[in-house]
C-alpha angles and dihedrals in degrees: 000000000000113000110206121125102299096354110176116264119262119282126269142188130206146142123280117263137205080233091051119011098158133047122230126195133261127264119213104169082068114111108218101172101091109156092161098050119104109259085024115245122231137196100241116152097091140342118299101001112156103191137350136085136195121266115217099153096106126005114268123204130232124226078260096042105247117146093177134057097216115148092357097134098124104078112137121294132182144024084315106023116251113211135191151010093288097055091041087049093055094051101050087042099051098023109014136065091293088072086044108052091039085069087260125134103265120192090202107023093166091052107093096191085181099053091036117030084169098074093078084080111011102060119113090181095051107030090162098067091089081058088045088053099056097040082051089066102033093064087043098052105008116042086035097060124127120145132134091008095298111123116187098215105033077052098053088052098050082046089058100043092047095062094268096262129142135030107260099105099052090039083068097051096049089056086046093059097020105047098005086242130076098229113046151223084061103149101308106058147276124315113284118217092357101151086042093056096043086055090052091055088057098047090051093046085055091046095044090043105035085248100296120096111227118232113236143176110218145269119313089231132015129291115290090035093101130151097293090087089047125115131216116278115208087211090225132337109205119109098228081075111094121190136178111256083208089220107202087239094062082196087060093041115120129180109248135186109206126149125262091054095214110231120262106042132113112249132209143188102238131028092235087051091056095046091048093065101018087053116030117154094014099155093202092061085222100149101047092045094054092058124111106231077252103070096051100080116138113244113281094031101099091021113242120127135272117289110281098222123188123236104255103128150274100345115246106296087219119108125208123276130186111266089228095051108094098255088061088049088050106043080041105044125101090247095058089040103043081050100054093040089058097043084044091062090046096048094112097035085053092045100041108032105022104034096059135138133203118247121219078249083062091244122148106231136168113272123263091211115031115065133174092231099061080044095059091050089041087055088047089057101035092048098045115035102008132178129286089350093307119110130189105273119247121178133287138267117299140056090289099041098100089064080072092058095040089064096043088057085043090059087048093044092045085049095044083043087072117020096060114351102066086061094043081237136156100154115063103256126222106268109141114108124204113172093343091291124104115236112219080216092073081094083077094055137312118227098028096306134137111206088186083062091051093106136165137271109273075253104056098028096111089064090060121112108247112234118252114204084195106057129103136192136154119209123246103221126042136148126319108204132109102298104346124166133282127260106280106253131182140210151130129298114254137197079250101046115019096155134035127220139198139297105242109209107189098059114122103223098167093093099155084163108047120095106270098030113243127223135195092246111152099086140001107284102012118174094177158323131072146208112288109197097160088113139004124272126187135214125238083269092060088246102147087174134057097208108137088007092121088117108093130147106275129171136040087308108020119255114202159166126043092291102064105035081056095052084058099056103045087045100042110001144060101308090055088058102043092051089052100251122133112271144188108213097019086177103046111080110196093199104052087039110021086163094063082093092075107020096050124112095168092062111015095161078080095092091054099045088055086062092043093054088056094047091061105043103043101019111022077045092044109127113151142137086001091305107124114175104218094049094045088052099053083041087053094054100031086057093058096275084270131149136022097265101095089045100042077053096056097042088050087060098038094049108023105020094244128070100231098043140217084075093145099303109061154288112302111272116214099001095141088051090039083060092043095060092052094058085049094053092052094049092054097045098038089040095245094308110089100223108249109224144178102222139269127316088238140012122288110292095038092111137175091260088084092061127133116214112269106219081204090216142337123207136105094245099069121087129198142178107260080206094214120195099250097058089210092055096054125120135194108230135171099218105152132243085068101210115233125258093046137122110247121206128188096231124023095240090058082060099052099045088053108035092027106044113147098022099157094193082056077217084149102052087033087059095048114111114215096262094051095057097062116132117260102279102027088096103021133247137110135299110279104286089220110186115232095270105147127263117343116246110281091210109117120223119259139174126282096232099042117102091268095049089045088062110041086058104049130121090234089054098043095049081045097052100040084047082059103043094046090071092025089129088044091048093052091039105030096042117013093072142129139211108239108217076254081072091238120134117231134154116283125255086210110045112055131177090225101065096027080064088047084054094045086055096050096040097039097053104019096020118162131287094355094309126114141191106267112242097177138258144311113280143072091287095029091114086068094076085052102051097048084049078062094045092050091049079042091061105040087052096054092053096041097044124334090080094055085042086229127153086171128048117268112232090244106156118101119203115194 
């Protein structure tokens, strides 16, 4: 439903009752937040509602009449909002149990469209049927458009060809959704939100195409003859052609050059040469130790050409280390690998439930800047190579162990829960008061402090950043509400400039009106307020300049002042390079450039790494008062992960600097939410039931750094997925050793049919050979041991030759796919995105790549009444007409419902 200050309630359907027979309207001037009423008044219809109530109290008519909602269950649905008996007929009948139950092929034969409209975008089990819905339609009205002489897709080809420039094609598709004709007004009115589609179009071009349009000279056949008619290409055959196998456990992966070459790797001469850029940075040194000395010829040895690489991104920034260093027995040990198996099947929950701000609608969203995926990178570093000879703690030895490490990483994630994510901050905001008025000083140190005066140890004082009076920098996040400050900056004092004021607030800088005009300039989204020099104005700590202030907090749990940023950068940065120590980032110097933790895209893991870096030192270090960290965490999970004491402990550290505050800085603040975060982050992680058991293997300390690498069987008998990248080309071997983390079956063809279900190239069960397709129990051994990994995939195998499998494999679907996956976060972040009632821009909760790609596989191969999403021609650069045929369905779905983040339809007519 729609979300604005007293929107109406989502819409509903239901049978007339004697009690109410009749339907009334919704009020949405109504306050129902009434605290102080007696009885109190609550606002109770739907979450975060802020006003409005249902009026029952006469009947009140619709633009149609209706004064009941009987038998009103068919109101829009979807990306494109499918409508109607008809359209939810045809679903259920092609797609749903209909199908099913008449004897047909169903997609979904336990989906009834017809008994639960609803489904569409209610179901947990299949998100991608808002996506179904809209292609549904697209092919129906769209695709299949010819009218006028105006052909879509003869159109879209000639729009291709031609440079892609100009708007007359979709022009012509807007018309198409928006008016039923491509060339309003046509009987039902002029275009509506031309100029914003078209826009749309453009953004998604850019995304699809990273912003430059590739020339091309047209289908190899005629419009109509796409990818569906394709067969599968091998992508090469020689065996001087070495590819990775991208095996899911990048630690386990290996270069191979077996014959087919499936489509869509990068190939290369040698197999050294492979390993060098598929597999740059694997700690276990797998790759290079499973080559023969033959295949590690340099380039030009045995003749051949360069590798030809695809174009899917910067390479891995990790270099190769020996699988027996330490950094190789952590990253390969059972501890390391049982962790990130568990926080892998938690990524969307940790993204989408746990890393949330607060909008200044007082919505919970998921965070701009802190991402699972920069997390994940950040935990790689910080376990493994650490700072000053500390590293991120992980578990202990045993087959439990890594449960250790996952609620270590649940108290960092509680603390980072409130100290920066629920503000989407990296940068310190502005926060310090002082007479209602905000200094621009508080860069230097809010409450009195001075972050330029946070030095070392007269150990570790060499370490510290050296304060430049010259340097200037402005910080990249800040607050969002009406009229808050703006980012913290430094820099020196000048003749011009030798004191700094205040950030008024209140100031109304939105004058339209005035002469000149007057415009909100100073950041991104502001409502309100400005800088006010005219005199100076000084901070709590009496600071009237902001010249060396460069040493705010940064990161999930701020790390600040001149010594630890300097820490960072003789452990992990440039100093560490250029005084020839191993180092991280040899080219980011923390000193010179403190704010690269938040501003950098290049490594965004930095922000996390700068929070990791405090955990370990203040809170992993803490032992006091008979507190020590490590021993009151094993005695937390041995004891059944209940109560609030282990985590009280941990905020009062975090937030006070002792575990039982006030220890001279306060009372504890937060601690309740604090607490509460933590609960949140178990149950995420340990799936709502908190693991029961019986204690480390050894005493605290005994991490899984010490690790040796578990081979997790051996015998030929055993079978495994290879989980190969390009989910139609894997294949289930029995290659020993058999590499930790995976799924073992007693027959290949058990291991297929489980790990491999819905393989439409049929590639497992084709590369079987006869023994290894006998039935569990004709050889022996024990039912499939199968990790805890989430549902298994509801695809259903078919053969490879079949349509389906002729177009999974294509050429045209595997370009299209990789083109997609390649901007697959852009196109999440960049696209997919909604305007909050506070006017700011931020990805969808509803829309999501992930199950529009789900739809694209079912539609594109199965589709509905004999039509199908179109994916492109036949050619090299055939996928291109399919990928703008995405941008233009794009386009029209950001403007119908993305940007209102709807799946329903909102109750939007007003009637008197």
């Amino acid at each position: 439903h729609a979300k604005w200050y007293g929107a109406p309630a989502p819409l509903y359907c239901g049978p007339k009752t004697s009690d109410q027979p009749f339907t009334g309207f919704w009020d949405y001037n109504y306050e129902c937040n009434k605290g102080w009423a007696n009885p109190p008044e609550t606002c109770s219809v739907y979450e975060g509602q802020k006003a409005g109530r249902f009026d029952h109290s006469s009947a009140y008519a619709s633009t149609g009449g209706r004064t009941d909602v009987e038998g009103c269950c068919w109101w829009g649905r979807g990306v494109i909002q499918t409508t109607g008996v008809c359209n939810f007929g045809k679903l259920n009948y092609y797609l749903g149990k209909r199908a099913a139950d008449e004897g047909r092929e169903s997609r979904y034969p336990s989906v009834d469209f017809c008994k639960d409209p609803e489904v569409i975008c209610a179901s947990a089990e299949y998100k991608e049927l808002k996506w179904v819905a809209g292609m549904f339609y697209w092919m129906e009205s769209v695709q299949a458009y010819n009218e006028g002489g105006w052909d879509y897709t003869t159109e879209l080809i000639n729009f291709v060809n031609g440079g892609m420039s100009g708007n007359g094609f979709i022009d012509g598709v807007s018309g198409i959704v928006n008016r039923g004709c491509h060339n309003p007004p046509c009987g039902t009115g002029a275009l509506d939100g031309g100029v914003e589609r078209a826009e749309n179009f453009k953004k998604v071009l850019d995304v699809l195409f990273d912003g430059s349009r590739p020339q091309i000279s047209g289908p190899s056949s005629g419009p109509g003859s796409s990818s569906v008619d394709n067969t599968s290409s091998s992508g090469g055959s020689t065996a001087d052609v070495w590819y990775p196998n991208y095996d899911a456990q990048f630690a386990a992966g290996k270069c191979v050059n077996d014959s087919p070459v499936p489509g869509g790797r990068p190939t290369y001469t040698t197999g050294s040469e492979c390993c060098s850029f598929a597999y740059a940075g694997q700690a276990s040194n797998a790759c290079v130790n499973a080559l023969s000395p033959s295949s590690s010829e340099e380039p030009g040895q045995s003749g051949g050409s360069k590798p030809s690489i695809p174009d899917s991104g910067p390479r891995p920034t990790r270099q190769p280390v020996p699988s027996t260093s330490e950094v190789g027995l952590i990253v390969n040990s059972d501890t390391f690998v049982n962790l990130e198996r568990g926080l892998e099947g938690s990524k969307d929950d940790i993204d989408n439930k746990l890393f949330l701000y607060q909008t200044p609608a007082f919505q919970w969203i998921p965070s701009s800047v802190y991402k699972y995926a920069d997390f994940i990178e950040s935990l790689y570093i910080m376990a493994t190579q650490g700072v000053a000879g500390k590293k991120f703690y992980i578990g202990e030895e045993g087959n439990d162990g890594h449960i250790y490490g996952l609620v270590n990483i649940a108290a960092f994630f509680a603390q980072s829960m409130k100290e920066t994510i629920q503000y989407d901050a990296c940068d310190e905001n502005s926060w310090d008061l002082v007479n209602g008025k905000y200094p621009l000083s508080n860069a230097c140190g809010q409450l009195g402090q001075s972050y330029q005066d946070y030095h070392c140890s007269e150990e570790e004082a060499h370490m510290e950043c050296e304060v430049d009076p010259q340097m200037s920098l402005t910080a990249v996040t800040h607050a969002k509400w009406y009229g808050a400050p703006a980012p913290l900056y430094c820099g020196p004092k000048t003749s011009d400039q030798p004191f700094t004021g205040f950030w008024d607030y209140n100031y109304e800088c939105n004058k339209g009106w005035a002469n000149p005009p007057e415009t909100c300039s100073v950041y991104e989204g502001q409502k309100a307020g400005r800088f006010d020099h005219s005199s100076a104005y000084a901070s709590t700590g009496g600071r009237t300049d902001v010249e060396g202030c460069c040493w705010w907090g940064r990161g999930v749990i701020q790390t600040t002042g001149v010594c630890n940023f300097g820490k960072l950068n003789y452990y992990l940065g440039k100093r560490a390079a250029d005084e020839g120590r191993e180092s991280r980032y040899p080219s980011v110097d923390f000193c010179k450039d403190p704010e690269v933790i938040c501003a950098s895209a290049e490594y965004k893991e930095l922000k996390w790494v700068a929070g990791m870096f405090y955990w370990m030192e203040s809170v992993q270090a803490y032992n006091e008062g008979g507190w020590d960290y490590t021993t009151e965490l094993i005695n937390f999970v041995n004891g059944g992960m209940s109560g609030n004491g282990f985590i009280d402990g941990v905020s009062g550290i975090v937030n006070r600097g002792c575990h039982n505050p006030p220890c001279g800085t306060g009372a504890l603040d937060g601690g309740v939410e604090r607490a509460e975060n933590f609960k949140k982050v178990l149950d995420v992680l340990f799936d709502g039931s908190r693991p029961q058991i019986s204690g480390p293997s050894s005493g605290p300390g005994s991490s899984s750094v010490d690790n040796t690498s578990s081979s997790g069987g051996s015998t030929a008998d055993v079978w495994y997925p290879n989980y190969d990248a390009q989910f139609a080309a894997g294949k289930c071997v029995n290659d020993s050793p058999v590499p930790g983390g995976r799924p073992t079956y007693t027959t290949g063809s058990e291991c297929c049919s489980f790990a491999y279900a819905g393989q439409a190239s049929n590639a497992c069960v084709n590369a079987l050979s006869p023994s290894s397709s006998e039935e569990p129990g004709q050889s022996g051994g024990s039912k499939p041991s199968i990790p805890d990994s989430g549902p298994r995939p509801t695809r259903q195998p078919v053969p490879s030759t079949s349509e389906v499998g002729l177009i999974v494999n294509s050429d045209t679907f595997v370009n299209l796919e990789r083109g997609l996956e390649g901007s697959k976060d852009d196109i999440d972040n960049k696209l997919f995105l909604y305007q909050t009632p506070a006017f700011q821009w931020i990805p969808s909760s509803v829309y999501k790549y992930a199950d529009f790609i789900e739809s694209l596989y079912i539609m594109a191969t199965q589709g509905v009444a004999g039509k199908k999403f179109y994916i492109g021609e036949e050619g090299n650069d055939g996928h291109i007409y399919g990928l703008v045929n995405i941008a233009a369905f794009f386009a029209q779905s950001m403007k119908e419902t993305i940007q209102y983040d709807a799946c329903d339809e909102n109750s939007w007519d007003l009637v008197n």
